[in-house]
VEXDREN-2710 file (C-alpha; in Angstrom, 1 decimal):
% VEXDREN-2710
k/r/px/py/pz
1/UNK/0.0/0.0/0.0
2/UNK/3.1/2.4/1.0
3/UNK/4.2/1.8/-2.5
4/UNK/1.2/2.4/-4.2
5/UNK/0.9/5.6/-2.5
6/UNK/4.3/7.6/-3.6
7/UNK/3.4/6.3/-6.9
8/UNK/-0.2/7.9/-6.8
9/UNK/1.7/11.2/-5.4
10/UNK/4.3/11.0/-8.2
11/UNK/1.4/11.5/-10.8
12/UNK/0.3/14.6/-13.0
13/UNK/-3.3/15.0/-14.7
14/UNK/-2.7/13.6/-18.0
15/UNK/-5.0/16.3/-19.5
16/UNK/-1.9/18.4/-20.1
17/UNK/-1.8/19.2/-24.2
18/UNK/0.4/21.3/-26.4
19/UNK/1.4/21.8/-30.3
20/UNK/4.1/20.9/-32.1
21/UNK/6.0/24.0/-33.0
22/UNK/9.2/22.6/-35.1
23/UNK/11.7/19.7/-35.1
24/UNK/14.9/19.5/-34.0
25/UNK/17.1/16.7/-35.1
26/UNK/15.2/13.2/-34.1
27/UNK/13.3/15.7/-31.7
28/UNK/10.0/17.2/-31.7
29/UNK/9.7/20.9/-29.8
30/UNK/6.3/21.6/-28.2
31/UNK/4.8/25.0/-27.0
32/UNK/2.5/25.1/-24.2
33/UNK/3.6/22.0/-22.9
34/UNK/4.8/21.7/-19.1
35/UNK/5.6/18.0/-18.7
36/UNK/8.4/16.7/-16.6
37/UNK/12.0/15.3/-18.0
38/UNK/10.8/11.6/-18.4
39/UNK/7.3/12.0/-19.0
40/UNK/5.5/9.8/-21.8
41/UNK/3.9/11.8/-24.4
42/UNK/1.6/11.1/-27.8
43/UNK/2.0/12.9/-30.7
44/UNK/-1.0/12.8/-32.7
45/UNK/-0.5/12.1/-36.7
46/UNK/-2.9/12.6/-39.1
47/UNK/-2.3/8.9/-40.5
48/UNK/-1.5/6.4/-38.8
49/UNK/-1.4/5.5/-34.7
50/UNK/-0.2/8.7/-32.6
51/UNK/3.9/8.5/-31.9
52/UNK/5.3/7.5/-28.7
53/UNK/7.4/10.0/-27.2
54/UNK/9.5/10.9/-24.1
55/UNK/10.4/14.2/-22.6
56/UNK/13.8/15.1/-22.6
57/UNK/14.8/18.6/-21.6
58/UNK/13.4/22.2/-22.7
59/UNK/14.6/25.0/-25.2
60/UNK/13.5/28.3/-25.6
61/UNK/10.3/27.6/-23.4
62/UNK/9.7/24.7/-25.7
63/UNK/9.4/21.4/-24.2
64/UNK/11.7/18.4/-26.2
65/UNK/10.1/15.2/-27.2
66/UNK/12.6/12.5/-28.4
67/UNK/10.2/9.5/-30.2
68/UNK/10.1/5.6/-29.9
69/UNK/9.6/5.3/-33.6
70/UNK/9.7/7.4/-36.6
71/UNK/8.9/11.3/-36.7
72/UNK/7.6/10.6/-40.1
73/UNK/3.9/12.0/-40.5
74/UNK/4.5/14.7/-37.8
75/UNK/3.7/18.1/-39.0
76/UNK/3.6/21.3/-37.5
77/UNK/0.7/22.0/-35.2
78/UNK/0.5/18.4/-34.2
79/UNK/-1.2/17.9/-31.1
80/UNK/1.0/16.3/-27.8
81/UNK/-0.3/14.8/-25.1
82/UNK/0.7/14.2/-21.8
83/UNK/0.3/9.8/-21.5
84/UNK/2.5/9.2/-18.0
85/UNK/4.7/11.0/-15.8
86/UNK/5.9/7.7/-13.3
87/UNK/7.2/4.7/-15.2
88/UNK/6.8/1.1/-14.4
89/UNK/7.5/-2.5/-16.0
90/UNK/5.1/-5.9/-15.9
91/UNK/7.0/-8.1/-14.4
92/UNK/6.3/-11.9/-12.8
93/UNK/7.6/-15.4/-13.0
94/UNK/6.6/-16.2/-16.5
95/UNK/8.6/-13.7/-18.0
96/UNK/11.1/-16.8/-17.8
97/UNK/11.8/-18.3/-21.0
98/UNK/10.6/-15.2/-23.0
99/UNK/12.0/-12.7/-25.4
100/UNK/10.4/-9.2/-24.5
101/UNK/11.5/-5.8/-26.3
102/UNK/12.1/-2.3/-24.2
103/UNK/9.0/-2.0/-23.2
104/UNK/8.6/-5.5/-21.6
105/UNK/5.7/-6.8/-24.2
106/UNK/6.8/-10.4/-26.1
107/UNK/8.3/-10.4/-29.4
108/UNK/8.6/-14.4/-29.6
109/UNK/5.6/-15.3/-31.1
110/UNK/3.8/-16.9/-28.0
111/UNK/0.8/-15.2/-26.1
112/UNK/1.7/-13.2/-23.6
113/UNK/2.1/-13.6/-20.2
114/UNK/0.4/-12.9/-16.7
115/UNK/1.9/-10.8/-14.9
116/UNK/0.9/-9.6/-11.6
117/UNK/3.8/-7.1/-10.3
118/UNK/5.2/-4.2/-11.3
119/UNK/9.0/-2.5/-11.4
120/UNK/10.4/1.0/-11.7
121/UNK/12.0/1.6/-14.3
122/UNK/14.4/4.0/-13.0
123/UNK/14.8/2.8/-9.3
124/UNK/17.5/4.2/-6.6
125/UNK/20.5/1.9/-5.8
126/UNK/20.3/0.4/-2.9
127/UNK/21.9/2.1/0.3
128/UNK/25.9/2.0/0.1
129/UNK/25.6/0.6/3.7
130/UNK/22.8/-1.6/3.3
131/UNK/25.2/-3.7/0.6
132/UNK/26.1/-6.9/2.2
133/UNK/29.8/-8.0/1.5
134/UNK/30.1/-9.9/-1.3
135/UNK/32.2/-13.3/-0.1
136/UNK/31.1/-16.4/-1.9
137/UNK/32.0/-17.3/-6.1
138/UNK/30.1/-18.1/-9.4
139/UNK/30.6/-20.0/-11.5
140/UNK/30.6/-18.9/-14.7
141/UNK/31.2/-21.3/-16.9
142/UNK/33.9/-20.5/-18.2
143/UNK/37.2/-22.3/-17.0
144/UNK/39.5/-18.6/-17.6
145/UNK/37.3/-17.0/-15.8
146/UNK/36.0/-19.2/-12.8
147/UNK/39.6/-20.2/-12.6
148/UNK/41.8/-16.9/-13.1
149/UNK/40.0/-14.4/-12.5
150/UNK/37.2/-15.5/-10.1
151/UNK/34.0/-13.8/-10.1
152/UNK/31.5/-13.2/-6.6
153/UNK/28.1/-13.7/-6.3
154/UNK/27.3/-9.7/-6.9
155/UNK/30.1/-8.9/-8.6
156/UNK/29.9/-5.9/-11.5
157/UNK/32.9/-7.6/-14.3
158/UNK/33.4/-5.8/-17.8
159/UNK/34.1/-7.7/-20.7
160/UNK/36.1/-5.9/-22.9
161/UNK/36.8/-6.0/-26.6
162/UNK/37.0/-4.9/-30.1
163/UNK/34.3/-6.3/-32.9
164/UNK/34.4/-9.7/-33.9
165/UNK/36.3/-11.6/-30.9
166/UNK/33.7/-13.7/-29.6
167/UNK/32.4/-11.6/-27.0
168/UNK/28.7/-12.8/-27.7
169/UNK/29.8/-16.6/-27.9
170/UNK/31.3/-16.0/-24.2
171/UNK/28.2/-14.3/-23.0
172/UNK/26.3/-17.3/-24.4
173/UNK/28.4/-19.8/-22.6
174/UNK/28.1/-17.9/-19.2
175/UNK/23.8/-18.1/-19.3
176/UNK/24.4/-21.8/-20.1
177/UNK/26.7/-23.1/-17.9
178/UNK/26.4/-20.0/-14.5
179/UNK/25.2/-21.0/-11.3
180/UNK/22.7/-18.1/-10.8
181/UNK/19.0/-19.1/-10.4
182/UNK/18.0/-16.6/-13.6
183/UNK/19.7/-14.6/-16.4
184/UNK/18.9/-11.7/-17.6
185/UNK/20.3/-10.9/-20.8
186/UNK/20.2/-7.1/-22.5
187/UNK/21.0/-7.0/-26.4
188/UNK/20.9/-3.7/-26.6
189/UNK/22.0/-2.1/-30.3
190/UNK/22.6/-5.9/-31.5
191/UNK/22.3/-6.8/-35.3
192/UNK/18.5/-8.1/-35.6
193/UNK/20.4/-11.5/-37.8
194/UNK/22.2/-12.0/-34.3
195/UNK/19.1/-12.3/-32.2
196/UNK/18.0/-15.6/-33.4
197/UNK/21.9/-16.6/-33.5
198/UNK/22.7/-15.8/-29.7
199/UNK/19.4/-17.6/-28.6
200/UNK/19.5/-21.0/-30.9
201/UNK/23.2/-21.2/-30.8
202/UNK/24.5/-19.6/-28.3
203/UNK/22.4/-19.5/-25.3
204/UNK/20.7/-23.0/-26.3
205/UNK/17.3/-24.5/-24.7
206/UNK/18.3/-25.2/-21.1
207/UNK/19.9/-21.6/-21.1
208/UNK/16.8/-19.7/-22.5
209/UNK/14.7/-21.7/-20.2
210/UNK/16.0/-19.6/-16.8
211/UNK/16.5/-16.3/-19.0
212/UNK/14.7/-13.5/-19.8
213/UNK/16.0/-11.6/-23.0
214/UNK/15.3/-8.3/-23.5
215/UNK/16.3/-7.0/-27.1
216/UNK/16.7/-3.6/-28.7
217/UNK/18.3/-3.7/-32.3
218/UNK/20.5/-1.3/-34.0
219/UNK/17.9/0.3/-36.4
220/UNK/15.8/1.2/-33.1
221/UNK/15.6/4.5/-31.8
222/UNK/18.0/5.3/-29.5
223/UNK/15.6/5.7/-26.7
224/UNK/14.5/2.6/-27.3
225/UNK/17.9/1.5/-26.5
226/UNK/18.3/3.2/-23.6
227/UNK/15.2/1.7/-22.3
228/UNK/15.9/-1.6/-23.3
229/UNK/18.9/-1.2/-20.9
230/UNK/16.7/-0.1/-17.7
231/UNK/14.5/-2.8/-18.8
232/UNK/16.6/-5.5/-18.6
233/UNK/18.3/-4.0/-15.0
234/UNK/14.5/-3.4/-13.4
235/UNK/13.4/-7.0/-14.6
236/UNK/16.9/-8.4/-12.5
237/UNK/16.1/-6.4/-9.3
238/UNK/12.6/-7.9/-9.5
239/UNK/14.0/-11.1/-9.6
240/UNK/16.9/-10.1/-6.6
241/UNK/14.2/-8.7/-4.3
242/UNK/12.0/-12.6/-4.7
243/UNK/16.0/-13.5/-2.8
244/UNK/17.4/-15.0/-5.8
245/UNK/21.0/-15.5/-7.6
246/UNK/20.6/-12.9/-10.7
247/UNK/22.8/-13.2/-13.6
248/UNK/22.8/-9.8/-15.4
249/UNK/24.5/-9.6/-19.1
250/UNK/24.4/-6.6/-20.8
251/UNK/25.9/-6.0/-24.5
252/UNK/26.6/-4.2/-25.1
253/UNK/27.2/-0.9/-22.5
254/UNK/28.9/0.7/-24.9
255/UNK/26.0/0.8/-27.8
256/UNK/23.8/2.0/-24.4
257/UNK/26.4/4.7/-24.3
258/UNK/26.1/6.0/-27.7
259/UNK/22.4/5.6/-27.7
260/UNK/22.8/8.4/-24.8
261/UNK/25.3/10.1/-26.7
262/UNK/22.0/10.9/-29.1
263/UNK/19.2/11.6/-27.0
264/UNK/21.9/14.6/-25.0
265/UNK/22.9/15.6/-28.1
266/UNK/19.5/16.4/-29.3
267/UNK/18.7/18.1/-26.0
268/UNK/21.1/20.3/-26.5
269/UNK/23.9/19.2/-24.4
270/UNK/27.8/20.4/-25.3
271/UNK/29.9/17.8/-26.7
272/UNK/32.9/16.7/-24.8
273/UNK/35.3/13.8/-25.1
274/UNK/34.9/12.1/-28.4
275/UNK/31.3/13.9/-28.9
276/UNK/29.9/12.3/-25.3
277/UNK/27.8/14.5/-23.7
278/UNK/27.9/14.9/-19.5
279/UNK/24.6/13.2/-19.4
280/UNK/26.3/9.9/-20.6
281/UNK/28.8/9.8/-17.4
282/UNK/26.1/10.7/-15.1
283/UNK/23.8/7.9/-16.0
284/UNK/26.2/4.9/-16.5
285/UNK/27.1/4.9/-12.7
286/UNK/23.2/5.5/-11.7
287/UNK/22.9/2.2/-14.4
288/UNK/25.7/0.3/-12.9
289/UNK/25.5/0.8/-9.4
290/UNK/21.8/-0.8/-9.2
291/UNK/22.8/-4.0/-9.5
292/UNK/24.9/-6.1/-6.7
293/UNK/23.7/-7.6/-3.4
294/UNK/21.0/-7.1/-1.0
295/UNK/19.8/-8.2/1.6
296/UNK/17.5/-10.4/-0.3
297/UNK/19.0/-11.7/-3.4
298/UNK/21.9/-10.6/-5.8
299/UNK/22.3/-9.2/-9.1
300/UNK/25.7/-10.2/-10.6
301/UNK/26.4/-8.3/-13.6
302/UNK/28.8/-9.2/-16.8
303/UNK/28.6/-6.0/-18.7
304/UNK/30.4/-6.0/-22.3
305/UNK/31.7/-3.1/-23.8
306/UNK/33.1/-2.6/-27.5
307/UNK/36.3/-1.2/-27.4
308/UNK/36.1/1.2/-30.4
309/UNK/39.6/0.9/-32.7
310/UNK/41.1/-1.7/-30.0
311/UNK/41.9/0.9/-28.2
312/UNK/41.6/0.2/-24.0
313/UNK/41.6/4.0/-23.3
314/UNK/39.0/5.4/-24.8
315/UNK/36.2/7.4/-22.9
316/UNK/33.7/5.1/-22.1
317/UNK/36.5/1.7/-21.9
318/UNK/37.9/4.6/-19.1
319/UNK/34.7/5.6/-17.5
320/UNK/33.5/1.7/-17.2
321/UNK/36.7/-0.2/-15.6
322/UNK/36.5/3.0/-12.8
323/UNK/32.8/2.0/-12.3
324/UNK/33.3/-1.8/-11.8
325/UNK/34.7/-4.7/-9.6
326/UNK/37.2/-6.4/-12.5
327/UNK/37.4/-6.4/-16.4
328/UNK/38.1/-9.2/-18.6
329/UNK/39.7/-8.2/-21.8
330/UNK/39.3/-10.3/-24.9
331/UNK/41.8/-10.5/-27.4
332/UNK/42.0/-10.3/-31.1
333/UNK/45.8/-11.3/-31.2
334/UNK/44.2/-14.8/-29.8
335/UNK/41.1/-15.0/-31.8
336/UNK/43.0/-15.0/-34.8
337/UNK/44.9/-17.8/-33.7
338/UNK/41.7/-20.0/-33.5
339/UNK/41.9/-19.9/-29.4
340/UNK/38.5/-19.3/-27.7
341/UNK/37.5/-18.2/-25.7
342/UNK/40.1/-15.2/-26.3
343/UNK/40.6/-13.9/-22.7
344/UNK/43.9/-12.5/-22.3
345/UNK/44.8/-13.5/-18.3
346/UNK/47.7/-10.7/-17.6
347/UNK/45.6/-8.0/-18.4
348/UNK/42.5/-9.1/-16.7
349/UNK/41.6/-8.6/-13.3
350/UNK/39.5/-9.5/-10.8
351/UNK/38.9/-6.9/-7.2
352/UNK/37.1/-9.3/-5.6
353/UNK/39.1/-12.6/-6.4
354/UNK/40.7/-12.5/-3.1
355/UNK/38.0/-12.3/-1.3
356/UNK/36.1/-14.9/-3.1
357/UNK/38.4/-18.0/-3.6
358/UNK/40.5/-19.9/-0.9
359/UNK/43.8/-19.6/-0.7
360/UNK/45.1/-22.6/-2.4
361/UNK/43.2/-21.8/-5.6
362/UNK/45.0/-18.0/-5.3
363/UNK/48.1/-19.6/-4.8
364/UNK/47.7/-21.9/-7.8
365/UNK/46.2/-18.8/-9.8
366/UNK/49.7/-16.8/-9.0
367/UNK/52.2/-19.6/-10.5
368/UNK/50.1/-20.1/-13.5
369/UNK/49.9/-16.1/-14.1
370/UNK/53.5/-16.0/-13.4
371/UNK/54.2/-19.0/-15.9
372/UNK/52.5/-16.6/-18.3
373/UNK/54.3/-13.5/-17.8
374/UNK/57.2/-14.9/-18.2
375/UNK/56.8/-16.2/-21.3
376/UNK/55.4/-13.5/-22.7
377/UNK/58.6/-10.9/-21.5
378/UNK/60.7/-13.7/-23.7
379/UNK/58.2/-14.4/-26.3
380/UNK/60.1/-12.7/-29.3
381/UNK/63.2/-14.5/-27.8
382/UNK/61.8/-17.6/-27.4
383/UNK/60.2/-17.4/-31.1
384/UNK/63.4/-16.6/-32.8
385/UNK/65.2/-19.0/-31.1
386/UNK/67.5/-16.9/-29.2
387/UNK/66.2/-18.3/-25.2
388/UNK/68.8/-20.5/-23.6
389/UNK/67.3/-23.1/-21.9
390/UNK/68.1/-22.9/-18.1
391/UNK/68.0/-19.2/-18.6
392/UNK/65.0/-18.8/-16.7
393/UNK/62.9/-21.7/-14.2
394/UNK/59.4/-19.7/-15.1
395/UNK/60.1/-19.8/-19.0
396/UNK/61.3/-23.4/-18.7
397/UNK/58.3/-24.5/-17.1
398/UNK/56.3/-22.6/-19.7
399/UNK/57.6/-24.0/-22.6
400/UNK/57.5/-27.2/-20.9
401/UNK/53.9/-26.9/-19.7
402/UNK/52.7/-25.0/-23.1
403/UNK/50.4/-27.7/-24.4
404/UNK/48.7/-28.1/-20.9
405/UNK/48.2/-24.3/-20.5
406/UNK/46.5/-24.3/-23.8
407/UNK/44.2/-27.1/-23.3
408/UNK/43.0/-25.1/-19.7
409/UNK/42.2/-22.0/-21.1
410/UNK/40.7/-23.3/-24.7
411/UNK/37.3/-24.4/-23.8
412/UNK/34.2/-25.4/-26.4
413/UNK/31.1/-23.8/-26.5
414/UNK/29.5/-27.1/-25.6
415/UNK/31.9/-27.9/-22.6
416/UNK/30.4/-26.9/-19.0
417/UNK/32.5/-25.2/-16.3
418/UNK/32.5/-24.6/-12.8
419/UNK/34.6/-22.7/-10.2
420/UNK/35.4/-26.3/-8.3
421/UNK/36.6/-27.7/-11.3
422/UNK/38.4/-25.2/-12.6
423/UNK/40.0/-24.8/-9.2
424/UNK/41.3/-28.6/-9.1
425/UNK/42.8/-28.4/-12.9
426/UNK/44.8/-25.2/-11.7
427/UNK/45.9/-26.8/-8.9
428/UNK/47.0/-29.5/-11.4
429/UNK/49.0/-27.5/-13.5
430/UNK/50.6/-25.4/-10.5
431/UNK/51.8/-28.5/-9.3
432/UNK/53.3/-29.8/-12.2
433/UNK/54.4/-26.2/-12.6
434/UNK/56.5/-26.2/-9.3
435/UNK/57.9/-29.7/-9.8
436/UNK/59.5/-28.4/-12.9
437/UNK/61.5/-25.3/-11.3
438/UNK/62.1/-27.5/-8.4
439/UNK/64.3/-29.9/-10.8
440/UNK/65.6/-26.7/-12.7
441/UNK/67.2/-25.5/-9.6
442/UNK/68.3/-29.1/-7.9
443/UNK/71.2/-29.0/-10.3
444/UNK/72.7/-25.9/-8.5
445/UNK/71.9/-26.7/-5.3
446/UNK/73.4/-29.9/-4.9
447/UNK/76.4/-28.8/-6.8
448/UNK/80.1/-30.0/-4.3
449/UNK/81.3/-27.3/-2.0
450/UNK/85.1/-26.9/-2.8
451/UNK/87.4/-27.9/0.3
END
């Protein structure tokens, strides 16, 4: 009933009307029109079904409307109309298994389903003190990740990487093979061909079974993709606050960046770093920091983000990693060797490992990462045959061990993982690792003492 009530007192009469005076852009500018920033608004068309709009800042004592769909068939002197001022989501149980669009209404084909709750769509994070501390792993799925970089229930990780490295194939295999009770899985600004692809091939029957998808496709308007992304994050808190493990993927952060990058623009926001408006820094923490731990559930959250021209420093690569609990970076130099899943160990890292895996796995974890450092500081000597053998106990070992590294972190799409297995073949290879340099440095050790 408490709820019920501030959403009855967050309401304005939806009798409020105005005219469309001229377009901006993608934007529509409305005299006589006082509606809040985030209000729902109609434009009426002479043909066709009135356009969907939202409100999104004011000009010259004109009030903006940014549209859902096409401004074609708008004309000057078209009536607007005030539709909603507080925003909510349908949301339930049997959205499991289903493939809704931003607005939370099914796009799969099936009837739709009943639904007897409703979300915010732009909530408040929870209280920085009410967070509980996030101490136990998850298992992703996959064996880099559950075993290298080790991810906790709650966590906020960043996968990071240019176009075409297999960041969706990764995602997939995380839905599949997780130990979260649901997914929740954002395509936001996704090819509409890939759609189909990520569910029938990637994410599979038994993943899309637990997940709700939530989809927005390139051609869409960028509001539309901005919503699809507070969609996706209001159906997971529903889900957190029934006290379940949430899986949140998001890809991509980036395209939900850009997306802003329009709708700021067209409100008349100054360009700054690479064209991004302020508006796009302020709401990818307010985005980011909803998800994580109660005390009810969790909301673990693998966010992707395309890094434009391979290039790790670029404004919203930057903004992200400072905004998160790890990043995972995927690399094309190991893509295009056939290796996949592509996740480049050294220059990964998980915050939260440490608090999340024992210490025998973080033990095990530090002489693999140090087998592959070494080798790659004497990579070009090792590849033009200029290492000397005995050089080095860490290089030794990894040339030794190179076949068994490989097989641990290539790993099919139809191969399961789990943080305990993972854990035991690390501990594995760390043992064979240490065995190795043991025997390297015997040699020296039990050399004769002179008289």
């Amino acid at each position: 009933m408490e709820t019920l009530l501030e959403q009855l007192g967050s309401l304005m009469p939806t009798g409020i009307t105005g005219s469309v005076v001229r377009t901006e852009g993608m934007a529509a500018a409305v005299a006589g029109f006082p509606a809040p920033v985030g209000a729902l608004a109609e434009i009426e068309r002479q043909t066709g079904e009135p356009l969907l709009t939202e409100v999104i800042g004011f000009r010259d004592q004109l009030t903006l409307l940014y549209p859902f769909g096409e401004m074609s068939g708008v004309r000057h002197g078209n009536r607007a109309r005030l539709v909603r001022t507080s925003r909510s989501l349908a949301v339930g149980d049997a959205l499991l298994g289903r493939i809704v669009d931003a607005q939370g209404n099914p796009i799969d084909g099936l009837p739709s389903p009943t639904l007897g709750h409703r979300a915010e769509l732009r909530r408040r994070p929870p209280a920085a003190v009410d967070r509980p501390r996030i101490d136990s792993p998850i298992s992703t799925g996959v064996r880099a990740i559950d075993g290298m970089l080790t991810c906790g229930v709650g966590q906020r990780l960043g996968v990071f990487s240019g176009s075409g490295v297999g960041k969706s194939v990764t995602l997939g295999m995380m839905a599949r093979y997780t130990s979260a009770d649901v997914n929740v899985i954002g395509l936001i600004g996704e090819r509409g061909r890939e759609v189909n692809e990520f569910v029938a091939r990637d994410l599979g029957p038994d993943g899309l079974r637990r997940s709700v998808v939530v989809v927005a496709t390139s051609d869409e308007p960028a509001l539309t993709r901005v919503q699809s992304a507070l969609t996706a994050t209001a159906i997971a808190e529903y889900f957190r606050d029934q006290g379940r493990s949430v899986l949140l993927m998001m890809d991509s952060l980036t395209r939900f960046a850009m997306a802003q990058r329009e709708i700021g623009l067209a409100a008349g926001e100054p360009p700054t770093t690479k064209g991004y408006p302020p508006s796009v820094f302020t709401l990818l923490p307010r985005l980011v920091e909803r998800t994580g731990r109660s005390d009810r559930g969790s909301i673990t959250a693998i966010y992707s983000v395309l890094v434009e021209g391979d290039d790790p420093n670029e404004p919203i690569s930057d903004a992200v990693r400072g905004l998160i609990d790890g990043h995972v970076v995927l690399s094309r130099r190991l893509a295009s060797k056939g290796h996949y899943p592509a996740v480049d160990v050294l220059p990964s890292i998980s915050r939260l490992m440490t608090e999340v895996a024992a210490p025998p796995h973080l033990d095990a974890a530090g002489e693999v990462r140090e087998l592959l450092s070494a080798y790659q500081e004497h990579e070009d000597l090792i590849s033009i045959g200029a290492y000397r053998p005995g050089s080095n106990s860490a290089v030794d070992a990894a040339l030794a061990l190179q076949g068994d590294l490989d097989a641990f972190f290539r790993q099919a799409m139809t191969e399961p993982g789990s943080v305990a297995l993972a854990q035991q073949q690390l501990t594995q290879l760390a043992e064979k690792s240490r065995a190795l340099r043991q025997v390297a440095r015997a040699p020296a050790n039990a050399a004769p003492q002179p008289r």
